[in-house]
Backbone as JSON, one array per atom type, in Angstrom:
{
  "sequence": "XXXXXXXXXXXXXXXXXXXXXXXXXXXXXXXXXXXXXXXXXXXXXXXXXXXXXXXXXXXXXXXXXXXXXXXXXXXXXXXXXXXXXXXXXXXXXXXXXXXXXXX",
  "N": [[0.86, -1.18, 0.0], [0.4, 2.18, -0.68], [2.7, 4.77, 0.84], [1.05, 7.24, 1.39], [-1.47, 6.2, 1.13], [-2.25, 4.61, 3.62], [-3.56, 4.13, 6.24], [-2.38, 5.19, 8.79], [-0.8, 7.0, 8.3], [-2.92, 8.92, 7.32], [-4.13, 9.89, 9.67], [-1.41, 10.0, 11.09], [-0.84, 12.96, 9.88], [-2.91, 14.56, 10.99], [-2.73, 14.53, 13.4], [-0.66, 15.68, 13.7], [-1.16, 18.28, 12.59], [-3.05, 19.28, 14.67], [-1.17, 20.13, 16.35], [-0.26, 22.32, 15.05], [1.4, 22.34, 13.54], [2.19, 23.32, 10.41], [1.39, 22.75, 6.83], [3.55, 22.22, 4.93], [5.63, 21.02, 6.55], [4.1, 19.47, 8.16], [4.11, 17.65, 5.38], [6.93, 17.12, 4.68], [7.3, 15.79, 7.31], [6.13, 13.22, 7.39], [6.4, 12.11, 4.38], [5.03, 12.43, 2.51], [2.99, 14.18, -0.28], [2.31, 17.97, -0.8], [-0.21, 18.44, -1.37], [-1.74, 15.91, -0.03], [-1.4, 16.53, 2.65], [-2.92, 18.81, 2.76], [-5.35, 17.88, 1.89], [-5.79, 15.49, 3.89], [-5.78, 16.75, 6.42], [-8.02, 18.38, 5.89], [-10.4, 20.58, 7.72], [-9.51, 19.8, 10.17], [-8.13, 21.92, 11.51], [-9.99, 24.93, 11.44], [-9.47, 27.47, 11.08], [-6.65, 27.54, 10.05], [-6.95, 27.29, 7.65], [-7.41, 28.06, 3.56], [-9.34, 30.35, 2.74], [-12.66, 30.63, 0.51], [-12.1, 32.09, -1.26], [-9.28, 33.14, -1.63], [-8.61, 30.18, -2.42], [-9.77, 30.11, -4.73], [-8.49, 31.94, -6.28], [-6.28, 31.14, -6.36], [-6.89, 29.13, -7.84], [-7.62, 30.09, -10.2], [-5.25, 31.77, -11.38], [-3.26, 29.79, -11.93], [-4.85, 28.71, -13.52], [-4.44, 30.46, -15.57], [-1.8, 31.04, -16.22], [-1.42, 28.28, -17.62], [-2.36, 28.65, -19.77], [-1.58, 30.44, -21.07], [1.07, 29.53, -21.66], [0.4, 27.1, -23.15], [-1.28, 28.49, -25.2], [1.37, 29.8, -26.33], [2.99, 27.29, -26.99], [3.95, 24.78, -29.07], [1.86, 22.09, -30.53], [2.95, 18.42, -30.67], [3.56, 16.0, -32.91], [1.53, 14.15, -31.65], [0.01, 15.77, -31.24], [-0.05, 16.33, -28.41], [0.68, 19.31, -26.36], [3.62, 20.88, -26.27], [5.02, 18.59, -26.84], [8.04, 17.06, -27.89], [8.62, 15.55, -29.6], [9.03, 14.31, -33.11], [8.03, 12.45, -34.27], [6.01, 11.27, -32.89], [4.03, 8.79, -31.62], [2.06, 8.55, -29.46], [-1.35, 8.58, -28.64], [-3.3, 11.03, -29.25], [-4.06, 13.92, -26.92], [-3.28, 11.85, -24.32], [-1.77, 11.44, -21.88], [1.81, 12.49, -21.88], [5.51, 12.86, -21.14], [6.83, 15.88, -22.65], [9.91, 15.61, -22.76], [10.32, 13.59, -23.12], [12.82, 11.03, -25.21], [11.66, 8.93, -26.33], [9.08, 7.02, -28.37]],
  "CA": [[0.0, 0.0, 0.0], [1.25, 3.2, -0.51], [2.57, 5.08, 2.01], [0.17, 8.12, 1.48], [-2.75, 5.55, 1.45], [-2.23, 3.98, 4.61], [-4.69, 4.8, 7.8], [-1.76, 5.83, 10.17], [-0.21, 7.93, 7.58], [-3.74, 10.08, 7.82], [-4.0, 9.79, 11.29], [-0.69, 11.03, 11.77], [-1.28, 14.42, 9.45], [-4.33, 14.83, 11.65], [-2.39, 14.76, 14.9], [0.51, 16.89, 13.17], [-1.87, 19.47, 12.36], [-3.72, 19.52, 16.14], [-0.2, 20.46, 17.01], [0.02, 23.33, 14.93], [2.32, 22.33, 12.33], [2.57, 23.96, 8.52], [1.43, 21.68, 5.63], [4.66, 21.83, 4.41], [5.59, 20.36, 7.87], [3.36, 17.59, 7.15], [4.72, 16.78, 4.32], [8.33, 16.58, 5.14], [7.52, 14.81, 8.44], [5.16, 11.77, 6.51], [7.01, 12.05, 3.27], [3.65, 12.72, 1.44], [2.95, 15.44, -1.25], [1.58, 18.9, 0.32], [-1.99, 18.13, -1.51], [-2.5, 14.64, 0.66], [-1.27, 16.48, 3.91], [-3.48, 19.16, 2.84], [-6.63, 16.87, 2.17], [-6.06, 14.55, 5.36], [-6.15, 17.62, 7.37], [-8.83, 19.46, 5.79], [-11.85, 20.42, 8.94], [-8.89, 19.89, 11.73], [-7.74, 23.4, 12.08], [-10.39, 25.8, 10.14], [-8.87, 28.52, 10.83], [-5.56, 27.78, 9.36], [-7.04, 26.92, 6.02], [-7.58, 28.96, 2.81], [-10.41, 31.01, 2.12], [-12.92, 29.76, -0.92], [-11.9, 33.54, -2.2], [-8.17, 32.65, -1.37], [-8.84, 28.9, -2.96], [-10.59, 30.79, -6.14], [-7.37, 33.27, -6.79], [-5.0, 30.52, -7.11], [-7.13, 28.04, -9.48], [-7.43, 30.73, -11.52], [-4.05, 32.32, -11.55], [-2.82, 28.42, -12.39], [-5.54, 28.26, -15.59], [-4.07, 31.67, -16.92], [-0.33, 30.34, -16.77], [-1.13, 27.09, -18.36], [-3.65, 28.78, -21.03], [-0.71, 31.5, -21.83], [1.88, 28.18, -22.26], [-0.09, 26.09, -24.4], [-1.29, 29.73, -26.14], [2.67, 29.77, -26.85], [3.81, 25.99, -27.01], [3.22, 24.24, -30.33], [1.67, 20.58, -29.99], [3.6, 17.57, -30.85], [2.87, 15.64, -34.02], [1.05, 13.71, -31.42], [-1.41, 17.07, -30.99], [-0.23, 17.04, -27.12], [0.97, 21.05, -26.77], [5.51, 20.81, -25.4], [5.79, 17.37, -26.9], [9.02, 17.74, -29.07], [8.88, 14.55, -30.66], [8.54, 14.46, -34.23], [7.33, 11.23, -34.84], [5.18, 10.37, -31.84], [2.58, 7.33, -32.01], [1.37, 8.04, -28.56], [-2.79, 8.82, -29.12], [-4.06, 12.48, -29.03], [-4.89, 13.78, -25.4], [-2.72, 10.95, -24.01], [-0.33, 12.05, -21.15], [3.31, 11.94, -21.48], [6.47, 13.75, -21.16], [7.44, 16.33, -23.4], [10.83, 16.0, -22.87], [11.48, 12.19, -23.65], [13.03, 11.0, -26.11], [11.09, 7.82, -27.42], [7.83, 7.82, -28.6]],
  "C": [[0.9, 1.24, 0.0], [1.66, 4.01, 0.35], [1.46, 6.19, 2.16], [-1.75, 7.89, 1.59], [-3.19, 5.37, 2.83], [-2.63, 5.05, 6.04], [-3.59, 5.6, 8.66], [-1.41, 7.33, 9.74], [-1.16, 9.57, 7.95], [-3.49, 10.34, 9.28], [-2.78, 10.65, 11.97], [-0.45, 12.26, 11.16], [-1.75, 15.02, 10.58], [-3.58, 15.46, 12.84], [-1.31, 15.87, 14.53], [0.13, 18.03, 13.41], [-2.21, 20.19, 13.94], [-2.64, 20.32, 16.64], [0.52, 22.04, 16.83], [1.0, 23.37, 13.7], [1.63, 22.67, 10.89], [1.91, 22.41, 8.1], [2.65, 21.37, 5.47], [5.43, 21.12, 5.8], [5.21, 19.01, 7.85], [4.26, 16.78, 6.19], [5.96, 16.1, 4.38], [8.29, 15.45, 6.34], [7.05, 13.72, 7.87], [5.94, 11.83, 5.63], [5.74, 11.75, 2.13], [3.53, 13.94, 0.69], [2.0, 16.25, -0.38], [0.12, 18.86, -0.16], [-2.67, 17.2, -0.99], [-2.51, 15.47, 2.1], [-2.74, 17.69, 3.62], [-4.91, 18.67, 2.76], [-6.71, 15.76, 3.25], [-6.14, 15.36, 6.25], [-7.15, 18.45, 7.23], [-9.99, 19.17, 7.17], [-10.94, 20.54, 10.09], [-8.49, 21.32, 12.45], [-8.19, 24.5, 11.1], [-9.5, 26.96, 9.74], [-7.14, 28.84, 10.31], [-5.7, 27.33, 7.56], [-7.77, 28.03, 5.3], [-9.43, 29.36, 2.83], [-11.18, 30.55, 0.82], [-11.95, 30.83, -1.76], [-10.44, 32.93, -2.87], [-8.22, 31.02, -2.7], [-9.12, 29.05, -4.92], [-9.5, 31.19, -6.94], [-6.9, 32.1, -6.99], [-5.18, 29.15, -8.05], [-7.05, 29.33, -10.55], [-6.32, 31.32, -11.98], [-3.41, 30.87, -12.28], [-3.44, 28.21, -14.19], [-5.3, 29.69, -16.06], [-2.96, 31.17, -17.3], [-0.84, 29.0, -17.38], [-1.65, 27.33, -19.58], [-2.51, 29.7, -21.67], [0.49, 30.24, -22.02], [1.3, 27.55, -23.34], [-0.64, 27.45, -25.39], [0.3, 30.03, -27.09], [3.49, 28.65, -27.16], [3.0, 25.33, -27.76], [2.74, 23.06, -29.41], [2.73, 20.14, -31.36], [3.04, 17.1, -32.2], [1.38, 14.88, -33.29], [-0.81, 14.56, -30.92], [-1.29, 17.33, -29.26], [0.87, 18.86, -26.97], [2.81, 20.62, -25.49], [5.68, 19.53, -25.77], [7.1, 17.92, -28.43], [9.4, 16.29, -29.95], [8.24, 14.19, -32.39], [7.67, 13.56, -34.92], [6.71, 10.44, -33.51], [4.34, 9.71, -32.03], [1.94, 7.32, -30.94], [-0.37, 9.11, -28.87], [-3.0, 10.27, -28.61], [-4.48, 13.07, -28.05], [-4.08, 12.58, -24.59], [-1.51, 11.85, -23.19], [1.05, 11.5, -21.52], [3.96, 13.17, -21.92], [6.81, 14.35, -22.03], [8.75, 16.29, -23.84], [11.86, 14.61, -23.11], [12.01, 11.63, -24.52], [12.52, 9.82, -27.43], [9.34, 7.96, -27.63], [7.06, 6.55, -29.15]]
}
């Protein structure tokens, strides 16, 4: 199981948090990404969590930078937008790395 799956893992966010500790705190102490420590702690300490307003500003600040990248970054032959492979075969909409070299 992964470690970010596993019951204690939450559990011990949870108690992290009670204590007062940062997300980023979290994270380093569990060795989980700051979006699990932040969703296993959401409700434990309201008042250290974002605002919807707060929450609002930085989806949308995120979908301007990615809309002004792909506005400026061709697509691939494969039609995904930063792939630099000329002869890609992987399917249309299909995740993968721009920056690998097989295809």
């Amino acid at each position: 199981m992964p470690r970010a799956l596993a019951p204690e893992t939450r559990e011990g966010a949870r108690k992290l948090r009670q204590q007062g500790k940062s997300l980023k705190e979290i994270e380093l102490a569990l060795g989980i990404s700051y979006g699990s420590a932040r969703r296993f702690t959401k409700g434990v300490c309201p008042e250290k969590e974002r605002s919807p307003e707060v929450g609002a500003k930085i989806a949308e600040t995120k979908a301007a930078t990615h809309n002004e990248w792909k506005r400026t970054a061709r697509p691939g032959a494969c039609g995904t937008y930063g792939c630099k492979r000329p002869n890609c075969t992987i399917d249309p909409g299909k995740c993968h790395s721009p920056l690998s070299s097989s295809g």
